[in-house]
N, C-alpha and C positions, 0 to 999 in steps of 0.2 A: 287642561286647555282644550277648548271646544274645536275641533275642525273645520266648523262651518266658518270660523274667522279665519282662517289660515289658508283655505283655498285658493278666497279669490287673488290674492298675492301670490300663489305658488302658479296658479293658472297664468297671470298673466306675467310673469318670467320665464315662463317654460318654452316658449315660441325662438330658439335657438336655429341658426341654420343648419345646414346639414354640413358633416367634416368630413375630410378624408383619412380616413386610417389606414392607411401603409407604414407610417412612421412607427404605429404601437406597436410595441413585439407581442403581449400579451390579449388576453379576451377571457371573458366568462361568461357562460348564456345563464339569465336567471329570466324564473318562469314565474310571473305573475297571473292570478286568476281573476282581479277584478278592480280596477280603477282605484284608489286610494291614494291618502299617504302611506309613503311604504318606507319601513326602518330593515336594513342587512346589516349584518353584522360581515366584512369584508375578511375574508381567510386566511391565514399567513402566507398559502404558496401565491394568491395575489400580490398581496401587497409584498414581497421579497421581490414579485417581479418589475415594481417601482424604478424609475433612475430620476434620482428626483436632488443628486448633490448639486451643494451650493443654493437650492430653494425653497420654498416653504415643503411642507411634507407633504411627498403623495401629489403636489400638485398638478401629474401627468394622467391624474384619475379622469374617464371622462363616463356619462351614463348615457345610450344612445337606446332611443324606443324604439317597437317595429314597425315606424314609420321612416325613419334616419334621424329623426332630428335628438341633437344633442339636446340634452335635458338639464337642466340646473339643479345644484346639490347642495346639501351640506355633511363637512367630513365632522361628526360629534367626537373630537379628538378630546377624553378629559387631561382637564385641567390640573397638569402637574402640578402639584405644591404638599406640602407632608400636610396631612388632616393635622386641622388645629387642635395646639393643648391649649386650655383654660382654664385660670383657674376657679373652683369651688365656691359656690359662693359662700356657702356655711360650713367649719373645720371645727371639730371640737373633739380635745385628745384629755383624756383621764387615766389617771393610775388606780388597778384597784385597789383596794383596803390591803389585802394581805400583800402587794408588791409584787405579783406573780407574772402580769402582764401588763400592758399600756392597752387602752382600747381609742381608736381613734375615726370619730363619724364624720359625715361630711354628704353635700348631696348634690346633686349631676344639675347643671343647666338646664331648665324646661326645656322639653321637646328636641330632647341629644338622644344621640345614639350611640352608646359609650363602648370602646374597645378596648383603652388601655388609662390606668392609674397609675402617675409617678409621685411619689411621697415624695417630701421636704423637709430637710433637715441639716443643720449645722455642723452636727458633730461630723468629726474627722476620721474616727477609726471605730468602726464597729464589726459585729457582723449578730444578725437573729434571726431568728424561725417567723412566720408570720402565717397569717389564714384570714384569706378575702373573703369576704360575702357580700352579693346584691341583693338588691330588690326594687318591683318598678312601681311598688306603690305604699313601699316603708311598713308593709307587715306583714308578706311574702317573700323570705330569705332563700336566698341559695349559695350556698359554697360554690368560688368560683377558682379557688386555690385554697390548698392543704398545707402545712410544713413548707410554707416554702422559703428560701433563702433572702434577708435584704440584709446589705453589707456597703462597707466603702475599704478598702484597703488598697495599697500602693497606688492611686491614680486609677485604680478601678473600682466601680460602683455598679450594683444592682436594686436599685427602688420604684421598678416598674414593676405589676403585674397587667398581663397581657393575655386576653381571653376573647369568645367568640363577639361580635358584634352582636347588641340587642341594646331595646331601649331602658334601661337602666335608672333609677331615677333617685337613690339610697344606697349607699356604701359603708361597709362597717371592717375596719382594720382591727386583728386583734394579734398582738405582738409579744411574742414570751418573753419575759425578763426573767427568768430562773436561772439562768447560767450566769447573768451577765448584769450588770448595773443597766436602770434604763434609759433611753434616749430619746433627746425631745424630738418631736413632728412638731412643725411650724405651719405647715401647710400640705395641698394638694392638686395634683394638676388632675383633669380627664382630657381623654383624646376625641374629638368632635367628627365622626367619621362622617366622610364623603359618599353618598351613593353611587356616583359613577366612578370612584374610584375599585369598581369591581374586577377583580381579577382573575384571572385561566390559567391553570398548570399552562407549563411551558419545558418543553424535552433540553434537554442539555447531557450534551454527549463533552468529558474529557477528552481532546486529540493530541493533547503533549502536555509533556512537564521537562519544564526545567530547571537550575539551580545555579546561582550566579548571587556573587556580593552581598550574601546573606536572607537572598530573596527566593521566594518560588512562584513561577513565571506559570498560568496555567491555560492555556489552548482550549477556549468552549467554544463548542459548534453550537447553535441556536438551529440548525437545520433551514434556516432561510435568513434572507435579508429583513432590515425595516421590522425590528420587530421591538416592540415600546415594552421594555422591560417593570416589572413591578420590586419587586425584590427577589433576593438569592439566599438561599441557606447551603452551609456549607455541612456532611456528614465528615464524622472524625471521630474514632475510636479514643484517642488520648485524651488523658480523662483531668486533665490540668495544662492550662496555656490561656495564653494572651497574645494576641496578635493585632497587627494594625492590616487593613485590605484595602485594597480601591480597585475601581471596577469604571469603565469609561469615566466620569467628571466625579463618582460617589465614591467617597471614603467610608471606612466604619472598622471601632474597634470590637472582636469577637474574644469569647473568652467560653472558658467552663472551670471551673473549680470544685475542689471535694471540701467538708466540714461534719463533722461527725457522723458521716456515715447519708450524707444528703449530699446530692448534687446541685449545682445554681450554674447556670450557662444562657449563652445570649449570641446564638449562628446564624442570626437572621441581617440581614443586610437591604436597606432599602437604598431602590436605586435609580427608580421613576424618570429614565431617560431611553431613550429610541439608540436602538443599536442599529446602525446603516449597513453594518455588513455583517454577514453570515457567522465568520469567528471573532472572539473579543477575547483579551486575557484580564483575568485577573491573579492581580497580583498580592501574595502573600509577604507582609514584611518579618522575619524571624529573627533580625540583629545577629546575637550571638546563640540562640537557640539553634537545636536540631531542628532540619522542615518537618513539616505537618503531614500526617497520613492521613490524606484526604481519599474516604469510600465512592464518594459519588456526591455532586449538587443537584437541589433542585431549585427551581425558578418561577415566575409567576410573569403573566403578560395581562397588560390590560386591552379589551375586546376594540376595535375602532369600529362603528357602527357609521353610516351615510342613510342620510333621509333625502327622499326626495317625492315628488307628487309624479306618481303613475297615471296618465290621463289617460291609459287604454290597457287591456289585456291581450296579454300575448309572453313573447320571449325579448326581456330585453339582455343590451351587451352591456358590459364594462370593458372598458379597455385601458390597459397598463403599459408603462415601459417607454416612453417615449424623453429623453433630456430633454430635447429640443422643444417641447410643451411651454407652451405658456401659462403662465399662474393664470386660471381662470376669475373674471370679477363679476356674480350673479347678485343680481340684486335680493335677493333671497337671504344671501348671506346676515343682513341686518336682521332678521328674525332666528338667528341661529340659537340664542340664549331661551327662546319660544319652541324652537321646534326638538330641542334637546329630550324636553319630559310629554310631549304630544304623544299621544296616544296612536300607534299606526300599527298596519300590517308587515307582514314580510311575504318572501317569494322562496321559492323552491332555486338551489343553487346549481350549476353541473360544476363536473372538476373546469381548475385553471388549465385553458391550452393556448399554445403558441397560435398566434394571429395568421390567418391561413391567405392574408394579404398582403403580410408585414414586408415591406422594399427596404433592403438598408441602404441605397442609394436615397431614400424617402427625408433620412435622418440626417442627413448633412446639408447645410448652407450652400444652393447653386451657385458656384464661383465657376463657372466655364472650365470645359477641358482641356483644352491646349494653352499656352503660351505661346511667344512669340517663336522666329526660327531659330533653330541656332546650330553653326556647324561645328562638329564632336572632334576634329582631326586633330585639336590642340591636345586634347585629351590622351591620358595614359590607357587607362583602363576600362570595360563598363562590365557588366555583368545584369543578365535580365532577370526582370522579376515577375515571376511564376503568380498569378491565382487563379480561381474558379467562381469566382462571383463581380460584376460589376459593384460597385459602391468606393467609400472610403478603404484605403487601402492600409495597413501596418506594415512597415518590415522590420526587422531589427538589423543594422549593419554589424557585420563580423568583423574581429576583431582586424583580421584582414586588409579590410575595404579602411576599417578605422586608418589602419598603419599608414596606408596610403594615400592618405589624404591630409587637407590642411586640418589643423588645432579647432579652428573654428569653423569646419565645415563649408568654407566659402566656395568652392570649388567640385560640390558634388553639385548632380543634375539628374534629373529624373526626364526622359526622353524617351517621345514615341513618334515616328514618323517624321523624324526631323525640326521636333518642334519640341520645347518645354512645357513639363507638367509643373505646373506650383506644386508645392510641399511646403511642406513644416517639420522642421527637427522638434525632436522631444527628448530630452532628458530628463527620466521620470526619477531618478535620482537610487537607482538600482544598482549595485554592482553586480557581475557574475564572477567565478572562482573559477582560476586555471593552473593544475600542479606544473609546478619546475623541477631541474632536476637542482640541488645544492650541494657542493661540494668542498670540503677544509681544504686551505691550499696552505702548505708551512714555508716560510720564510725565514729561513738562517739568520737573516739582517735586523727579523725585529722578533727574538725569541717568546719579548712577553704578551705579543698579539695574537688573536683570533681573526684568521681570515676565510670567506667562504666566496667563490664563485657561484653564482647560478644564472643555467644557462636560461635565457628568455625563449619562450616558442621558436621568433624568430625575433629579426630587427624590426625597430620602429613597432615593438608591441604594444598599446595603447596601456599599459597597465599605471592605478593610480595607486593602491596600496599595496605593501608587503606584509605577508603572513609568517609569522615564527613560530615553530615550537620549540621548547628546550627540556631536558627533565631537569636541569641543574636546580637544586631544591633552594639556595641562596645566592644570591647574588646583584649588583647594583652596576651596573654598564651602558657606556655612552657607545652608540652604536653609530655608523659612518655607512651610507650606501652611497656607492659611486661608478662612473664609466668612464673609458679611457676613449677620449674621442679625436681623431681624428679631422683635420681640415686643411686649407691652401697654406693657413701660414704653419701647420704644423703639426706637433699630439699636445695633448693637456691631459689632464683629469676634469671630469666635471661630477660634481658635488650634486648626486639628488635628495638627502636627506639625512637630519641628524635627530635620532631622538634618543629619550633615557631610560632603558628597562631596568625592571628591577623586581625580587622574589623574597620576601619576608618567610620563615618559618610559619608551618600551617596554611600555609595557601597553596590552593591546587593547585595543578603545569596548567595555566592558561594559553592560546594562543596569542602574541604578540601581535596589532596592529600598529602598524609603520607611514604613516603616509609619505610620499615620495613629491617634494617640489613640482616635476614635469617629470612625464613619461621618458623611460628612456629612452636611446635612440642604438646602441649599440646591442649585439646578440647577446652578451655577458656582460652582467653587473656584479662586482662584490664589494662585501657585507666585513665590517673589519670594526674590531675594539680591541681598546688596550686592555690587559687583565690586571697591569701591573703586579701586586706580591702575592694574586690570588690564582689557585685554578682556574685552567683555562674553561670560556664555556662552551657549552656542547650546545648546538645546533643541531635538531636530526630530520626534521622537515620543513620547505619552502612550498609558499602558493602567492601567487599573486589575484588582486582583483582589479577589473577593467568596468568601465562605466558601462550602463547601457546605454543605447543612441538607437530611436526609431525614426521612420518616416513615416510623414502620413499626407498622403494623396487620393486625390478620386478621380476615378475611372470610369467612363459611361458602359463600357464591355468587358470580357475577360482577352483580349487582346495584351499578350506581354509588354510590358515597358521594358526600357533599358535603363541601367542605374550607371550614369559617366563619373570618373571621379580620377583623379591623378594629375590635375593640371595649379601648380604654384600660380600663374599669372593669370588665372581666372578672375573676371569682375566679381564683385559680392553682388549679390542678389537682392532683390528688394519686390518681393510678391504681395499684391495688395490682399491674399490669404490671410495676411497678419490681423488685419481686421476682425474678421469671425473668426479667432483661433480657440475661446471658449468652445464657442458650438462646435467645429469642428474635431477639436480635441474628445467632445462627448459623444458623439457621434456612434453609431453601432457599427467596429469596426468588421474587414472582411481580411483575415491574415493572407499575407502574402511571404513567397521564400523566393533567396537569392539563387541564381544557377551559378554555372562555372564562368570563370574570370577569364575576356579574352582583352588582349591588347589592342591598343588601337595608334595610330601613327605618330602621336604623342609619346609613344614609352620611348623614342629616340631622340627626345627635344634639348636632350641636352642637361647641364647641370639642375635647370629649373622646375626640368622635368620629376616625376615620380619617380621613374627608375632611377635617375643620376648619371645615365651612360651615355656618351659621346657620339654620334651616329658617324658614318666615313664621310658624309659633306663636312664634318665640321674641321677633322682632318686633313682635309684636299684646303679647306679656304684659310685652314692656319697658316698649311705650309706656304702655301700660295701667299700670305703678308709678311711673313718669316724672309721669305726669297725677293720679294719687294724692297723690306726695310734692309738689308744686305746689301741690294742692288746701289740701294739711294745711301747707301753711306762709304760704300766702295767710287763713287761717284764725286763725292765730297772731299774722299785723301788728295794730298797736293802730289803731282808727281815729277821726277826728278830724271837729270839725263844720267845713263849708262855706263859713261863714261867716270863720270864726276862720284858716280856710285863706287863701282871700281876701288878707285883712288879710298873713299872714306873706307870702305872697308880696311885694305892693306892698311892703313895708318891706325887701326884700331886693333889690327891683330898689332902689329908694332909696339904699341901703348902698354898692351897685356905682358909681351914678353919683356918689358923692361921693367915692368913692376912688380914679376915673378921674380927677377935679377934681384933688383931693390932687396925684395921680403928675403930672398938667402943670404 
């Protein structure tokens, strides 16, 4: 493609106004030395520094010249799709004379560039020796594989050979039948490779393993975000196995096998999808097998490359990092399938550094700072919250602040000078883990039960599951959590949960998840099952887990807030924040931490209050309608003379002593 067409369209798009970049977190200075179209190849620790969920990829990329003005682009992202197989146009398979081998020719697509050969065939069980040869003009051979293994047994199959990319143009199979009766070839596939599906080593470091349900669960760091994976191979010593894997949305079965003294194996896994975050697992399925010893992976990335027309020399920027971006729309774009194979320069890159303008107040939706007024006095509790950067603020509430507060949060308030801050709760759908103590409690009255107390941090502790361990190696039990609660009309039991555990022979002591109806609300809960004709079961550690629950607010300065909360008859809330809660949710946050908890003239409100406790006015104005309704009923009795009083008495003691007469 000639340049001189592609200019005057790249020129007159280029005329972009100038932005503000506060919002980017990240920059790159690249140095060009002379006007062109210019092709960069963009770095990982750039593009990892991307916030780009929920939108097209990278869309927060922006290219600014040393004039200011933003510049129009294109990201040459190749086009995931597996290089096509085709089939062959000409396949032609012969036995020789003495039945020693099968030789099977066949010839590549004009103008392909062949990488891999899968053979075709019906038969069901085999397995043979085989030896590839090409050639790109059918009288120039080369061995492109020796001895090597093609086979189908149990549901796995090997009839690919797979070698370096070149253009190819004649292929000759020759397949030993000396051990073994031979097998027909029907046909041939070749694999049509992609040019820009080129790829780059890519580091992948192992940071966990684990072992669960038959699987192995494996922890790769990729060392950055955003990074468009190509394929995975896995290293493994053991020298026979079958495994199924998947890896973000890619499946693929891998295998290695031994056959007289030859090995046949297939650890390559393609998986041609964008990994958004830094660690990804993949998982190993092993059924009933032993897990895999796994030495080490290695992985492939494909390059992301951006074109755009330089219309001056000097240093320009790139700038990264920003959610809040909008997908840019250049008219440039429609030539993207033209400027992909265009012929251009490049520039000299420096390392990726943090935007030395970057405002995280810049990245959130202005929703004003204050709200309306509002006075705190109904309120139990507040406690301030600490930062050192104006912007969008996090906190996480303590289990604490949870206890003390409504179910649904209606009743907390974020306040600074007498006035509301909008906020937004988040429940990112996190627990954290907090140990109990647990305790066997024996009961005379029901000899074949298992009971445990355990004691909660405190009352009213926000927790949503219970954790068990047991070592008992079998057993099948309906388990019961429950609390003894107290109220006006009296005590109950109340019922937080029932579920059914159980331990088969050969399974490891796993820990017990429990979910619990509603948090409790008592300091002590226990944990109780029948064992009926079986030993009893051992219980020897309790944990519970509680949600996590953030806030998030913005602040124009580092001026503390106060965080109010403890009031039942609080209104709900209704912040027109709900609107932008995407953007704000994306937002680059600035942590914030809770201080110490002080009372506020609410903790005396009475039952409805946080605390529960009755303040001395409430006292003074009981007694005070106590002494009233006495008053007014003493007021009511009908009253009677003195005299006549008198008289009924003596005739009642009278009454008594004659009917004592009577009874003897």
């Amino acid at each position: 493609m000639k340049l001189h067409l592609l200019l005057p369209a790249l020129c007159a798009c280029s005329a972009v106004h100038a932005a503000d970049f506060a919002a980017w977190t990240h920059r790159q200075t690249v140095r060009i030395t002379k006007p062109g179209l210019t092709r960069m190849e963009l770095e990982p620790a750039l593009l990892g520094a991307s916030k780009t969920d929920g939108g097209a990829a990278f869309h927060d990329l922006r290219i600014v010249s040393p004039a200011g003005a933003e510049t129009p682009y294109i990201l040459a992202l190749p086009k995931i799709i597996r290089p096509e197989m085709v089939e062959v146009p000409e396949f032609k398979g012969s036995l020789n004379p003495g039945g020693s081998n099968t030789v099977l020719e066949f010839r590549a697509p004009a103008r392909s560039t062949i990488s891999e050969v899968l053979l075709q065939t019906p038969e069901p069980h085999f397995i043979k020796s085989a030896t590839l040869e090409a050639s790109p003009d059918g009288a120039r051979w080369q061995t492109l594989a020796s001895n090597a293994l093609l086979f189908r047994q149990s549901g796995t199959e090997k009839l690919r050979f797979t070698f370096a990319s070149a253009a190819w143009t004649h292929f000759r199979v020759t397949v030993d039948d000396s051990r073994s009766k031979p097998v027909v070839f029907i046909g041939a596939q070749v694999r049509q490779d992609l040019t820009e599906l080129r790829t780059l080593p890519q580091a992948v470091t192992i940071r966990g393993r684990t072992e669960a349900a038959g699987e192995t669960h494996l922890k790769l760091d990729l060392g950055s975000a955003n990074v468009l994976l190509g394929s995975l191979r896995l290293h493994t010593p053991e020298p026979v196995f079958q495994r199924e894997v998947s890896l973000l949305n890619a499946r693929a079965r891998l295998f290695r096998l031994q056959y007289e003294g030859r090995s046949a194996e297939d650890l390559d896994m393609s998986v041609q999808q964008l990994a958004t975050t830094r660690e990804i697992e993949l998982v190993i399925r092993n059924g009933d097998s032993p897990p895999l010893r796994i030495e080490h992976i290695e992985a492939t990335r494909h390059p992301m490359p951006v074109v755009f027309q330089a219309d001056a020399a000097g240093d320009w920027l790139f700038y990264i990092g920003n959610a809040q971006a909008a997908e840019p729309s250049y008219d440039i774009a429609a030539l993207g399938e033209k400027l992909r194979d265009a012929t251009a320069q490049s520039g000299m890159a420096s390392a990726v550094e943090p935007n030395p303008v970057f405002n995280k107040t810049a990245t959130a939706p202005d929703v004003g700072d204050v709200g309306p007024a509002i006075d705190v006095s109904p309120w139990s509790f507040q406690r301030p919250v600490k930062f050192t950067e104006a912007g969008v603020v996090v906190v996480e509430l303590t289990p604490e602040v949870l206890a003390c507060s409504a179910n649904d949060l209606h009743d907390v308030r974020v306040v600074r000078d007498g006035h509301q801050i909008p906020f937004l709760a988040i429940k990112p759908g996190v627990e954290r883990e907090q140990p109990v103590t647990i305790a066997e409690i024996q009961d005379p009255q029901a000899p074949t039960w298992s009971k445990w107390d355990i004691q909660m941090p405190f009352a009213n502790f926000p927790a949503s599951e219970l954790l068990l361990d047991s070592p008992t190696p079998l057993f099948a039990r309906t388990l019961t959590v429950s609390e003894q609660h107290e109220t006006e009309r009296g005590h109950f039991e109340r019922i937080l949960s029932n579920a059914n555990w159980q331990r088969r022979p050969g399974q490891p002591p796993a820990t017990f998840h429990l979910s619990l109806y509603s948090a409790p609300r008592a300091p002590t809960i226990r944990v109780a099952t029948d064992n009926g004709d079986n030993a009893r079961l051992t219980i020897t550690s309790a944990r519970v887990l509680y949600p996590v629950v953030r806030l998030l607010f913005r602040v124009p300065d580092t001026t503390p807030v106060q965080l109010c909360y403890g009031n039942r008859n609080a209104p709900y809330t209704r912040y027109d924040l709900q609107l932008v809660r995407p953007e704000f949710e994306s937002a680059t946050k600035v942590a914030g931490m809770l201080g110490d908890e002080e009372k506020l003239p609410g903790f005396e409100a009475g039952p409805n209050g946080a605390s529960g406790k009755g303040g001395p006015w409430i006292w003074v104005a009981l007694a005070l309608v106590v002494g009233a309704l006495l008053w007014v009923v003493a007021k009511m009795l009908p009253k009677k003379e003195e005299g006549s009083a008198v008289e009924e008495s003596g005739a009642a003691r009278q009454e008594g002593q004659d009917g004592q007469g009577q009874d003897s």
